[in-house]
C-alpha positions in Angstrom: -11.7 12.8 20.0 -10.1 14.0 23.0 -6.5 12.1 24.3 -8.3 9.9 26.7 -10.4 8.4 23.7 -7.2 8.5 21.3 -5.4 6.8 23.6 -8.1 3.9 24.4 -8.5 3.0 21.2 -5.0 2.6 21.0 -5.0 0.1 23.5 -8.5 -1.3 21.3 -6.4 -1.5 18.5 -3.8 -3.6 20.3 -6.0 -5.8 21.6 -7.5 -6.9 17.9 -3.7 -7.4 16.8 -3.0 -4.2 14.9 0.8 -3.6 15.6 2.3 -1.6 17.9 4.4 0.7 15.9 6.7 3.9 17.0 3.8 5.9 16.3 1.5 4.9 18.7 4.3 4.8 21.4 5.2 8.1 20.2 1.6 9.1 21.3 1.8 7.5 24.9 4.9 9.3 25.3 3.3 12.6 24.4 0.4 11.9 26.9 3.6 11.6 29.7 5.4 14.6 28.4 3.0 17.1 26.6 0.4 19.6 27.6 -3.3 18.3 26.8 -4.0 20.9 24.5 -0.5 20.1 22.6 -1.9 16.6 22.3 -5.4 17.2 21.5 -4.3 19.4 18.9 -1.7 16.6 17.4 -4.4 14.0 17.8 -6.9 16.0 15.7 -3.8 16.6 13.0 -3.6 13.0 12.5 -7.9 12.3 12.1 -8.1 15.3 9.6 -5.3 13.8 7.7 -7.3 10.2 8.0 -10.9 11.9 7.2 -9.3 14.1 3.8 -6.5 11.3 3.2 -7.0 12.5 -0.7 -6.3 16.4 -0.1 -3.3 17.7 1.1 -2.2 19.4 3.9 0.2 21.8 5.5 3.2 19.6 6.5 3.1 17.3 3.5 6.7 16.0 2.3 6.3 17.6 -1.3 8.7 17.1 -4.0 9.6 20.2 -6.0 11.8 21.6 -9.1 14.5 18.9 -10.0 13.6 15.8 -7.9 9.7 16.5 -9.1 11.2 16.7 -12.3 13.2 12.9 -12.1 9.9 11.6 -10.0 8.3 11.9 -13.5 10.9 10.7 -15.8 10.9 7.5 -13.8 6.9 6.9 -13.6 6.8 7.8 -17.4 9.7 5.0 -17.6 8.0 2.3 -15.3 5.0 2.7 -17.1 7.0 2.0 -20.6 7.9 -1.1 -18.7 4.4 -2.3 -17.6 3.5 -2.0 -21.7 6.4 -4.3 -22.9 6.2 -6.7 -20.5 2.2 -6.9 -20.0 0.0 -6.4 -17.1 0.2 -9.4 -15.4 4.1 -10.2 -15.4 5.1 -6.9 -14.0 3.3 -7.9 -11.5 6.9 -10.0 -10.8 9.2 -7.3 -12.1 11.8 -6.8 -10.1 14.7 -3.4 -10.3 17.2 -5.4 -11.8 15.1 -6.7 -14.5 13.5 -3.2 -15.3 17.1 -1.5 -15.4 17.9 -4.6 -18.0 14.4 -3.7 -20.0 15.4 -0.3 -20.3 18.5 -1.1 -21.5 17.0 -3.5 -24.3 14.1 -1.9 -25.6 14.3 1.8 -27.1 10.8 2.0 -26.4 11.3 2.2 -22.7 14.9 4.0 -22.5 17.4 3.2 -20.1 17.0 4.3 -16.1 19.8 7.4 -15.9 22.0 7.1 -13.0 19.8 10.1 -11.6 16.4 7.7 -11.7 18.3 4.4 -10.4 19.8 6.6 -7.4 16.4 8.3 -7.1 14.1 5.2 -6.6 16.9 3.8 -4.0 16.3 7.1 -2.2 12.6 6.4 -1.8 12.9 2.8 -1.7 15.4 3.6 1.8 13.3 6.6 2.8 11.9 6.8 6.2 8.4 6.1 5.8 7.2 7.5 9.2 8.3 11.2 8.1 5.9 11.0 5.2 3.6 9.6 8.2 3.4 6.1 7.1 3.6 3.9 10.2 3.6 0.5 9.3 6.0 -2.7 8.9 8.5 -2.8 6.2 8.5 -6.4 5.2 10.9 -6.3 2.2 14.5 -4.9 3.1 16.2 -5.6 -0.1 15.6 -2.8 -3.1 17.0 -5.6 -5.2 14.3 -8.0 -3.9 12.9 -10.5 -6.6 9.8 -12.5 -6.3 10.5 -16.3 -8.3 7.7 -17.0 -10.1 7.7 -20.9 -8.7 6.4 -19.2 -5.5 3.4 -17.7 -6.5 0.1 -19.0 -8.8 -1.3 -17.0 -11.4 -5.2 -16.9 -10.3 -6.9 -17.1 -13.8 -9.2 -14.4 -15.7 -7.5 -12.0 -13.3 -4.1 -11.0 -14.5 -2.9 -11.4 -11.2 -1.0 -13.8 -8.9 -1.1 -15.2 -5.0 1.8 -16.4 -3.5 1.4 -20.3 -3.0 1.2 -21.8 0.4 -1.4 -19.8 3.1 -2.1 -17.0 0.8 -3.1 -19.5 -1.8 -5.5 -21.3 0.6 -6.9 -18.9 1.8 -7.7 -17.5 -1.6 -9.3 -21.0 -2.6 -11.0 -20.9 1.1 -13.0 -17.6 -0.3 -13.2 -18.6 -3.8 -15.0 -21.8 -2.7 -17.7 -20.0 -0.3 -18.4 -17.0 -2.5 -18.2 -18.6 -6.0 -18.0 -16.2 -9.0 -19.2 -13.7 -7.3 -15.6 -12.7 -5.6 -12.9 -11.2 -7.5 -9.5 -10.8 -7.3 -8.8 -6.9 -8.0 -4.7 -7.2 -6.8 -2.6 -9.7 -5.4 1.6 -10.2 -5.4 3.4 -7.4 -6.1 6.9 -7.3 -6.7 8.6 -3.6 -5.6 8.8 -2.3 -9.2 4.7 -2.6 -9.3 4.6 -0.5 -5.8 7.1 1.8 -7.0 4.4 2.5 -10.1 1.1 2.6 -7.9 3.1 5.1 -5.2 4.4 7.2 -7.6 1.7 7.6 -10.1 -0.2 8.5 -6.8 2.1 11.3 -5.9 2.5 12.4 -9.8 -0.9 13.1 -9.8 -0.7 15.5 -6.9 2.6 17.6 -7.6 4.7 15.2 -6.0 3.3 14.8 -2.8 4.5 11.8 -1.2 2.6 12.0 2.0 -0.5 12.0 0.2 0.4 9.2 -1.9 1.5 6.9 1.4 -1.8 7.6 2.6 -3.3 5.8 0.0 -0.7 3.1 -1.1 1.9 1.8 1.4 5.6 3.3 -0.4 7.9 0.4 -2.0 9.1 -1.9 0.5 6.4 -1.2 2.9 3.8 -3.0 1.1 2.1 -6.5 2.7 1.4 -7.6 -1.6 5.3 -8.5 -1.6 4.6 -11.2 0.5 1.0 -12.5 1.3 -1.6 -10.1 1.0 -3.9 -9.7 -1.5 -7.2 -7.6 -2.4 -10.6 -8.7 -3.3 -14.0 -7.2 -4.7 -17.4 -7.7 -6.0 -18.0 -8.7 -9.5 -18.9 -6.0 -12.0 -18.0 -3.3 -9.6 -15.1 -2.2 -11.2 -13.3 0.8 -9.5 -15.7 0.8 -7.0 -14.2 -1.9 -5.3 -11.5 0.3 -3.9 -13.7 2.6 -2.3 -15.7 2.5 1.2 -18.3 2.1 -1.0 -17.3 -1.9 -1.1 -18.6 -2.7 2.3 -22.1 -2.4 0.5 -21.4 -5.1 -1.6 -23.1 -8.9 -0.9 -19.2 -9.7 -1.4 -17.8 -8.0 1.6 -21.0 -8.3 3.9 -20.1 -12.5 3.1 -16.7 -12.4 3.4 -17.7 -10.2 7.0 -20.2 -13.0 8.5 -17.5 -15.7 7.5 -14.7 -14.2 9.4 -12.2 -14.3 6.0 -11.9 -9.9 6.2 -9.0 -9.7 9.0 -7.9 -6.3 7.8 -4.4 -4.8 7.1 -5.7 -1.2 7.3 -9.1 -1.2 9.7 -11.4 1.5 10.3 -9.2 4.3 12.1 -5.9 2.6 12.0 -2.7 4.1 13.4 -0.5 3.6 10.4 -1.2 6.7 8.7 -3.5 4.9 5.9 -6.8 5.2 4.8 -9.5 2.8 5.5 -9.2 -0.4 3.1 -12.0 -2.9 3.5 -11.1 -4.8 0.0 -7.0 -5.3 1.7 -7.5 -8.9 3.2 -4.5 -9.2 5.8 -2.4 -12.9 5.5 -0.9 -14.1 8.5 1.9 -16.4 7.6 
């Protein structure tokens, strides 16, 4: 893709409601300022990183020695608090309330000052040097999610926040039966903080390969409308291209209910994710 395609699918993107971020006017301001070949070779950065969002690359933000070190310490921890509490309420758990678990089960351990001071680094980190691009709808590292808001959608261990989420939910529940799922809906900051950081565990510490994958805390649309479907009996599957050949999504398609967070070449620096359905509140 040359910068003359890059750029009008930029403008394609707009014009379907994807949101203009400081990415994309960073790229226009390139195509004023740089050399083509500068460009083309910035442009084909960004689609390599998009086509191999699972492998890293060469300018990754990588955690190393000590902070790799406390990066573990607090996933091992958070995951101590998903076990106490259950699956489905720590869903709702906010930082407060997992410092105060920590505190009064021995089984979990209490956050050190070097964990609590490393998860408000992250939480305040700039997401667009890990080259995440999108919105930040929850500010507050503190933020709690009241559990009168938000309906716990049975058999599924998961919740929807009440009001237009919650319709819409019903909307595709009633034209698709029991053949729709939900795989993941609310998630309170503590939940993100355990799906981002697992995610860049796994792969030495890399946080730019994790934010490729799974928007970093704070950044995440499941704090405060969004929520994820899949097909019945498809298991993992379901959060995998490999979704879009599912009766499920070719339904939800035809009825107009998949208005996606994260489309087909996106410019927010995450991968393609069919099953994320987008809430406009």
């Amino acid at each position: 893709m040359n910068r003359r395609s890059f750029l009008r699918h930029i403008c394609i993107a707009s014009a379907v409601a994807i949101p203009c971020n400081a990415f994309a006017a960073e790229l226009i301001e390139m195509d004023l300022q740089e050399e083509h070949g500068q460009f083309d070779l910035h442009v084909k950065d960004y689609i390599s990183k998009m086509s191999h969002f699972d492998s890293a690359h060469p300018d990754d933000i990588v955690l190393k020695d000590e902070e790799l070190e406390t990066l573990k310490g607090c996933t091992t921890r958070i995951t101590r608090v998903m076990r106490t509490v259950g699956y489905g309420n720590f869903n709702l758990v906010s930082v407060d309330q997992a410092f105060t678990i920590g505190k009064q089960y021995s089984r979990v351990g209490e956050f050190s000052d070097k964990e609590k001071a490393f998860l408000e680094k992250i939480f305040y980190y700039d997401a667009s040097v890990l080259g995440f691009y999108g919105d930040k709808p929850i500010t507050a590292f503190t933020q709690t999610i009241k559990r009168k808001n938000v309906i716990k959608i049975r058999n599924s261990g998961h919740y929807v926040f009440r009001g237009h989420p919650f319709e819409v939910w019903k909307e595709i529940k009633s034209a698709l039966s029991s053949d729709v799922i939900l795989t993941s809906g609310v998630r309170g900051v503590v939940k993100q903080f355990h799906l981002f950081l697992m995610k860049a565990s796994s792969n030495g510490g890399n946080l730019s390969l994790a934010s490729r994958s799974l928007a970093p805390p704070g950044y995440s649309f499941h704090g405060i409308s969004d929520f994820d479907v899949g097909q019945r009996k498809y298991g993992k599957s379901n959060f995998t291209s490999r979704f879009t050949e599912t009766p499920v999504f070719s339904k939800l398609s035809k009825l107009g209910y998949l208005t996606l967070r994260y489309p087909r070449e996106n410019l927010l620096g995450v991968r393609y994710e069919p099953w994320h359905v987008k809430v406009n509140l």
